[in-house]
C-alpha positions as CSV (number, residue, x, y, z in Angstrom):
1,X,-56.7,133.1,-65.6
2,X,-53.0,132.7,-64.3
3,X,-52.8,129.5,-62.4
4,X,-49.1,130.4,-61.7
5,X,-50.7,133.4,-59.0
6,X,-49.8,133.3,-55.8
7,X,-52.8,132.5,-53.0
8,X,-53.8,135.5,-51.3
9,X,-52.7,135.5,-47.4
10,X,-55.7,134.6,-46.0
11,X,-55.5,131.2,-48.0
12,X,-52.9,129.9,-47.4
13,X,-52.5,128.8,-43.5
14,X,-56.2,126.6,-44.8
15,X,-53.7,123.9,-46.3
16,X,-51.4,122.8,-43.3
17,X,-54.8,122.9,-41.3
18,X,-56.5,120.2,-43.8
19,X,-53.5,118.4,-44.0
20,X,-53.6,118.0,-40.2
21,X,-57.2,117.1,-40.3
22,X,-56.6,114.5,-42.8
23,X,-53.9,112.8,-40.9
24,X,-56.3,112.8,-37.7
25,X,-58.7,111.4,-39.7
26,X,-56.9,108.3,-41.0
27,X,-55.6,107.6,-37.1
28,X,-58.8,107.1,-35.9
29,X,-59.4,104.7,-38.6
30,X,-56.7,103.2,-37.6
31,X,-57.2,102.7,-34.3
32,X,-61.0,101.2,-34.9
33,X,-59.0,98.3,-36.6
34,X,-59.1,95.5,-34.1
35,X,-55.2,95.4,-32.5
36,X,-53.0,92.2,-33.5
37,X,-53.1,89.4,-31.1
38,X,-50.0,88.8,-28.8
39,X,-48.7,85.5,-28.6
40,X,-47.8,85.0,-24.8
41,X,-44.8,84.2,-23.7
42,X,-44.0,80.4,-22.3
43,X,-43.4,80.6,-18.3
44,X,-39.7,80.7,-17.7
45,X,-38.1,77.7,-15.3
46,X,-38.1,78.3,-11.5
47,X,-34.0,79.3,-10.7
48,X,-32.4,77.0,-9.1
49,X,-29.5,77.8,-6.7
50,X,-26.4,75.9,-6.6
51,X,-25.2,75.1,-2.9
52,X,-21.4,75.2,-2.3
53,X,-19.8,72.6,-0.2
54,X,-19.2,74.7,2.9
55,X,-22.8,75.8,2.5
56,X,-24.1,72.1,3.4
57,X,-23.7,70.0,6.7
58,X,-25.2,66.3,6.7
59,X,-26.4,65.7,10.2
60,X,-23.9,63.5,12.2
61,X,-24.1,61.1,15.5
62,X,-21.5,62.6,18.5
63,X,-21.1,63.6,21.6
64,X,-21.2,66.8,22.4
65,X,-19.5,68.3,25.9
66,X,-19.9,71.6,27.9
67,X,-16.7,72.4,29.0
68,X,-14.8,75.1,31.2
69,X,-11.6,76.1,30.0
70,X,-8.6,75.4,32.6
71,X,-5.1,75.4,31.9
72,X,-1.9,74.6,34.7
73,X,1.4,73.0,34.9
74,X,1.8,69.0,34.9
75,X,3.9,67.7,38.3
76,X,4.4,64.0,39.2
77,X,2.2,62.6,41.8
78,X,5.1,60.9,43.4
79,X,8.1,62.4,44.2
80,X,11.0,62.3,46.4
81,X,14.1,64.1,47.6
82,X,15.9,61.9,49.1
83,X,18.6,63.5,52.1
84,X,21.8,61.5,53.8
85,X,20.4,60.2,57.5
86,X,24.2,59.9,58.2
87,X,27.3,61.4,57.5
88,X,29.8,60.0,55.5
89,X,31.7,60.3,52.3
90,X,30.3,59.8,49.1
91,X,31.9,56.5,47.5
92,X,29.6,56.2,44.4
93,X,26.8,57.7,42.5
94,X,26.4,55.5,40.1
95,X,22.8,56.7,38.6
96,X,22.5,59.2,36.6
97,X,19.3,61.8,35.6
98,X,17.2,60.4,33.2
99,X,18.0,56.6,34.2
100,X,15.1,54.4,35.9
101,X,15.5,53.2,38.9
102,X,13.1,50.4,41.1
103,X,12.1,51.1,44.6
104,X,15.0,49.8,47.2
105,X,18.0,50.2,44.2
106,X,20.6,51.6,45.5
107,X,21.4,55.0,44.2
108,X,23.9,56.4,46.7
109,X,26.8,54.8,48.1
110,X,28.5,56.5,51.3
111,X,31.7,55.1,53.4
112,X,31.0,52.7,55.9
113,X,33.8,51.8,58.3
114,X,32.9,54.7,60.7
115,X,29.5,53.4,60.9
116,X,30.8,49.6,60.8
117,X,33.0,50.2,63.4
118,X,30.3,51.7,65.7
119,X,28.3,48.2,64.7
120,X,31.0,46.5,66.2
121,X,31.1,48.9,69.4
122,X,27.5,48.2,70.1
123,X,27.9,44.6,69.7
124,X,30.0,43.8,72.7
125,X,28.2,46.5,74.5
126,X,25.2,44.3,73.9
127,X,27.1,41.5,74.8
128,X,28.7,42.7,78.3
129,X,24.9,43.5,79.2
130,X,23.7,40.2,78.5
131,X,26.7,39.0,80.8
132,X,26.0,41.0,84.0
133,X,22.3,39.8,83.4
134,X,23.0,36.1,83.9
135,X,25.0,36.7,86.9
136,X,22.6,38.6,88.1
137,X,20.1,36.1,87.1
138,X,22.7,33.4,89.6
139,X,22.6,35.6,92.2
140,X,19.1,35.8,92.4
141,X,18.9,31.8,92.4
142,X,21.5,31.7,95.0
143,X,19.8,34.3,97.1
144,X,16.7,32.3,97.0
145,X,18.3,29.5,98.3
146,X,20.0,31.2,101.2
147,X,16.5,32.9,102.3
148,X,15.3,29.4,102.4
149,X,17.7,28.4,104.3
150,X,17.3,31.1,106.6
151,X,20.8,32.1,106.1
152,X,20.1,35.6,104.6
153,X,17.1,38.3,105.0
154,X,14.2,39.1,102.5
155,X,16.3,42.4,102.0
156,X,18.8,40.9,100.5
157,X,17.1,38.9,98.0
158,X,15.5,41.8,96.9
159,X,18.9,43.5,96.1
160,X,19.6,40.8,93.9
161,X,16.5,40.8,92.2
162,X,17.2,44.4,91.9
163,X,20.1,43.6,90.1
164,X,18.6,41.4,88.0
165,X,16.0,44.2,86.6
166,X,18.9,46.3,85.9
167,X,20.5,44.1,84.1
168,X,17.7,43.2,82.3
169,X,17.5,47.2,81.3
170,X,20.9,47.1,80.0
171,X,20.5,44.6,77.8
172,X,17.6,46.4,76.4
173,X,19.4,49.2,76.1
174,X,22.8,47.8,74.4
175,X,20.0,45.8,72.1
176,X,18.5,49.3,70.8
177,X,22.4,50.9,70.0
178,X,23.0,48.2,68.2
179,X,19.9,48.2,66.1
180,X,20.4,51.9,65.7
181,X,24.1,51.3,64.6
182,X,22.7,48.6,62.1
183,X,20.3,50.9,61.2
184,X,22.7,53.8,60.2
185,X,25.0,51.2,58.6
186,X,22.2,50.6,55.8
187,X,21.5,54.1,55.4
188,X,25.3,54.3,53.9
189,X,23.1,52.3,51.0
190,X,21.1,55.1,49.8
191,X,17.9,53.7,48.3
192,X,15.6,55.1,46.2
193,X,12.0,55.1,47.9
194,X,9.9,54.7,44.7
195,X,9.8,53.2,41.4
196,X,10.8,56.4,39.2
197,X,13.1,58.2,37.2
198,X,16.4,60.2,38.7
199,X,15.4,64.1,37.9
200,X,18.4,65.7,39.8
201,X,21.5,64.1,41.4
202,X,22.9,66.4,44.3
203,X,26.3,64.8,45.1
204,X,29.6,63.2,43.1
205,X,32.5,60.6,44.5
206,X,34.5,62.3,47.0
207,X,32.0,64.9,48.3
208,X,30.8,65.3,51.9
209,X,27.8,64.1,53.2
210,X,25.7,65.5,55.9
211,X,22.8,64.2,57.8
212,X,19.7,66.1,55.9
213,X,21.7,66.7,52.9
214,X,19.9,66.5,49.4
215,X,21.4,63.3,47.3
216,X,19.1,62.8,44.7
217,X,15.4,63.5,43.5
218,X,13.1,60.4,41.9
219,X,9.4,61.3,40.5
220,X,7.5,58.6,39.2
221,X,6.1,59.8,35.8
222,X,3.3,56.9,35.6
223,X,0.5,59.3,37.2
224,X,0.6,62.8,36.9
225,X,-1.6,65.6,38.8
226,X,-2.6,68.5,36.4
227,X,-3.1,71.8,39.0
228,X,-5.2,74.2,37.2
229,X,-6.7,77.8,39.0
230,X,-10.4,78.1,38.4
231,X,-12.1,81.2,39.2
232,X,-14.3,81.3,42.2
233,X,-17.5,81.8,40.3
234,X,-17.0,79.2,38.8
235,X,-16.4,76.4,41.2
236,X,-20.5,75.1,42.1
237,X,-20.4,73.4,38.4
238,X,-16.7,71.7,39.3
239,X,-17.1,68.2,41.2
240,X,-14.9,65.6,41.5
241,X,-15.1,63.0,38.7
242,X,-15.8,65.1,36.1
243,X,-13.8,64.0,32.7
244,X,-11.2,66.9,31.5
245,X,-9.6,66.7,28.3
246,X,-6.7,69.0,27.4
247,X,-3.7,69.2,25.1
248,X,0.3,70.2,25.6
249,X,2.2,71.9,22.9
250,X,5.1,69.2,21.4
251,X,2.3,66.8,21.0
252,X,0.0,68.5,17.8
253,X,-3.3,67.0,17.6
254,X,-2.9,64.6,20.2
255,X,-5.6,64.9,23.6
256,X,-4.6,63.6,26.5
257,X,-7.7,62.9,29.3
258,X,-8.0,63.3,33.3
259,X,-10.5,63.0,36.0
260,X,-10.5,65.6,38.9
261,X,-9.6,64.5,42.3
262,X,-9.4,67.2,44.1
263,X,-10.0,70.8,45.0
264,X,-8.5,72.9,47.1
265,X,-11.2,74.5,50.0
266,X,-9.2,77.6,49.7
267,X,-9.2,80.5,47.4
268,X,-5.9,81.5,46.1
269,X,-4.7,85.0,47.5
270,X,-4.6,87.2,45.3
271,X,-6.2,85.9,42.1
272,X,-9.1,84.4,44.1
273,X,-9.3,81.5,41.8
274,X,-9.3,77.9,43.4
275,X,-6.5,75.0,42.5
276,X,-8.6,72.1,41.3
277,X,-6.4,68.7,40.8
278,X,-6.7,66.5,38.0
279,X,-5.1,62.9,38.1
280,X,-3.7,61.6,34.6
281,X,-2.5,58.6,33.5
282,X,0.9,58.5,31.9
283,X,1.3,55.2,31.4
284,X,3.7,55.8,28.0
285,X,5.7,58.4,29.9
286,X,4.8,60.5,27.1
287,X,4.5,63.9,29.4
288,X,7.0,65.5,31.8
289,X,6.5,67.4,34.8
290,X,6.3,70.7,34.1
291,X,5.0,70.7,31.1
292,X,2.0,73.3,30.7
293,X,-1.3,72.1,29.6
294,X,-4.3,73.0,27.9
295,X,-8.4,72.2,27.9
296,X,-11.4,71.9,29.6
297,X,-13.0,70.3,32.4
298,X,-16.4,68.6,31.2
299,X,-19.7,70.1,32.7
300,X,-21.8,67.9,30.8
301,X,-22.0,65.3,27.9
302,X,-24.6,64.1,26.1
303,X,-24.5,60.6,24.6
304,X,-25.1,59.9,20.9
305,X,-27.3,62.2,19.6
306,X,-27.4,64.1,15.7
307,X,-25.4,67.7,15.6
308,X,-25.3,70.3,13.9
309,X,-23.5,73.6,13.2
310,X,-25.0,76.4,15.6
311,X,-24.8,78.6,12.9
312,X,-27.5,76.6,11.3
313,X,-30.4,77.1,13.9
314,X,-33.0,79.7,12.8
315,X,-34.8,81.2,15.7
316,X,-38.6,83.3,14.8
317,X,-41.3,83.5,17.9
318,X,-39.4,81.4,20.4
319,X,-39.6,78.4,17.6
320,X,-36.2,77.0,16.2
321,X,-36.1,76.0,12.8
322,X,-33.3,74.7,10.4
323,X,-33.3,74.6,6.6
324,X,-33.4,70.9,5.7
325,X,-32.7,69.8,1.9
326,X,-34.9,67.4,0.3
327,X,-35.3,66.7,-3.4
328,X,-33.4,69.6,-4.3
329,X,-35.9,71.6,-2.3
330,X,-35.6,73.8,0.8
331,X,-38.1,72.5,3.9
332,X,-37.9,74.6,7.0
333,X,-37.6,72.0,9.6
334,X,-39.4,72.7,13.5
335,X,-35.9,71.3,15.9
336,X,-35.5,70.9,19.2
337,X,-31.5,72.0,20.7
338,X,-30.3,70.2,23.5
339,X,-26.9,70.6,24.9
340,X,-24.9,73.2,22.6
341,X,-21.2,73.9,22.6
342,X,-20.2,77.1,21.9
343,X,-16.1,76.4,21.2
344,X,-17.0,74.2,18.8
345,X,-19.5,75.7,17.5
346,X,-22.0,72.9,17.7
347,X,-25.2,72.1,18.9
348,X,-27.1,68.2,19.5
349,X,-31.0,68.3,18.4
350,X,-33.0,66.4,20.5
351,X,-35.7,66.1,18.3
352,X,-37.0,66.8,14.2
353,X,-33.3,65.7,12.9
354,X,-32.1,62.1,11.7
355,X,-28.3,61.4,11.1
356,X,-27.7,61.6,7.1
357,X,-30.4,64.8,6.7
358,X,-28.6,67.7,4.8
359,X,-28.7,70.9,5.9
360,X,-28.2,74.3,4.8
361,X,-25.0,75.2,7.1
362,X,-25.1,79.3,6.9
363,X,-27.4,81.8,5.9
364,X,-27.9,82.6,2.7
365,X,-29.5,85.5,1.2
366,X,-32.0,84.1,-1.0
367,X,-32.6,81.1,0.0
368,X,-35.9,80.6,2.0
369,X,-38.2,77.7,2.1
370,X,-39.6,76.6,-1.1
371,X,-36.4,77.7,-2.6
372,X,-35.0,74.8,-5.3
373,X,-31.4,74.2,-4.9
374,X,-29.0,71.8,-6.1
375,X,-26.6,69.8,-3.8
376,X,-22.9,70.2,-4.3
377,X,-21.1,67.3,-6.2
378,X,-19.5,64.6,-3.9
379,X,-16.3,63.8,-4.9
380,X,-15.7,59.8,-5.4
């Protein structure tokens, strides 16, 4: 028999099959053999976060203020304009703007031998008057004598004394000219009436002066009132005392400080806000009047207390929480806030914080309690 023969057709799909079944049969022998143990894996470190700089705050002491904003123009709280009470001409102005002067220095110089002159006048007026007063004074005494005597009628000794109260009036009179001619001869010495500094000189040598005319203007720059508008809403929280702090541009980081002393019953028309007054000390003569300032007035102020950044308050079922750092570990600390302001974006805690605590500044995504993070390197 020829081996080399072909199978017949129905033979040969049999040999793929019992390949098939003999490759089924040696995987489930296979998978009766026990599986190879897995070694397990060794449990991976927690991660740890590393905090930048502006991510931290460490809790410090200060106080904190509420504060309305305000802003106004600076004007001296004494000031004069001084005017000519006489008329004359203008002999000297010595002093000029800028230079300080003390109260009674003579600023203004006017001619005087119009007014001296008139001095003079009034001088033997007053003497003529006390004249006719001591003869009427002998014809009294006389009189007297004569009624005595019998020699002359009650009548006539009251003419006399008549007389005697006219003259009387004279003098009087003559002795006020004269004292209002003295008067107007010192008013050719223009004087300034504070201690100050000359803002504005009106008149030169040689000019014209006028009774009511403008010579000079003096402020005195050592207190200064700060007028600031503040809208009507807002007036119940203003009283007088509160502390206001503000700043002037010229004077970079520099804060000067006030106290408000008055304000104005009246609403301004128009804008409806009302003028409060703040006095400042100027003691340096740093600021001007005119200048424009700046700030707030203080609603309240705590004293002392540990701060922190408002952004770093967490608020969940009316309980506020912060994110303290401790041993590289994130607690969720239970605060209380207290006084909070908003243009600095700080806020005091009353309670749950101590001065020298880190905490996280911001929110992080990330980061919850539990979380392990590592504080930023301090520089030395």
């Amino acid at each position: 028999m020829n081996n080399d023969q072909p199978l017949p057709p129905s033979k040969r799909w049999m040999i793929p099959v019992a390949v098939v079944v003999v490759i089924a049969v040696a995987g489930g022998v296979m998978s009766m053999r026990p599986a190879k143990p897995v070694e397990p894996e060794k449990n991976a470190a927690p991660a740890v976060m590393e905090l930048a700089a502006a991510d931290v705050f460490t809790v410090i002491a200060r106080d904190l203020r509420v504060q309305l904003p305000m802003s106004g123009a600076l004007t001296a709280q004494q000031q004069a304009i001084v005017k000519s009470k006489v008329a004359g001409e203008v002999r000297a102005a010595p002093v000029a703007e800028g230079i300080r002067v003390r109260r009674g220095e003579v600023v203004v110089r006017l001619d005087t031998a119009d007014l001296k002159a008139r001095v003079g006048v009034q001088e033997g007026a007053l003497d003529d008057a006390r004249a006719r007063l001591a003869l009427a004074g002998k014809n009294r005494e006389n009189s007297n004598e004569l009624l005595k005597q019998k020699f002359i009628s009650q009548n006539a000794l009251d003419t006399t004394q008549n007389g005697v109260d006219l003259a009387q009036a004279a003098v009087k009179s003559a002795s006020a000219q004269l004292d209002i001619a003295r008067r107007a001869f010192d008013d050719a010495q223009v004087r300034s009436p504070i201690d100050g500094i000359i803002s504005k000189r009106y008149v030169q040598a040689g000019e014209k002066a006028t009774p009511d005319m403008a010579l000079f203007a003096v402020v005195d720059l050592s207190r200064l009132i700060l007028e600031a508008p503040v809208p009507a809403s807002e007036i119940p929280r203003v009283q007088v005392g509160q502390g206001v702090t503000f700043a002037v541009d010229g004077f970079g980081p520099r804060v000067f400080t006030g106290d408000v002393v008055r304000i104005n019953p009246a609403a301004e028309a128009g804008s409806r806000a009302i003028m409060v007054y703040v006095a400042v000390a100027n003691a340096d003569g740093a600021l001007k009047s005119g200048m424009y300032a700046k700030g707030g007035i203080t609603l309240g102020k705590s004293s002392l207390v540990p701060a922190v950044p408002v952004a770093a308050l967490r608020s969940k079922d009316g309980v506020t929480t912060v994110l303290r750092i401790a041993d590289g570990k994130i607690i969720e600390q239970v605060v209380r806030p207290g006084l909070r302001n908003d243009d600095e974006g700080m806020v005091e805690i009353t309670a749950g914080l101590s001065v020298g605590m880190p905490v996280l500044a911001v929110k992080l995504d990330g980061i919850k309690a539990g979380s392990l993070v590592k504080l930023p390197a301090t520089k030395g």
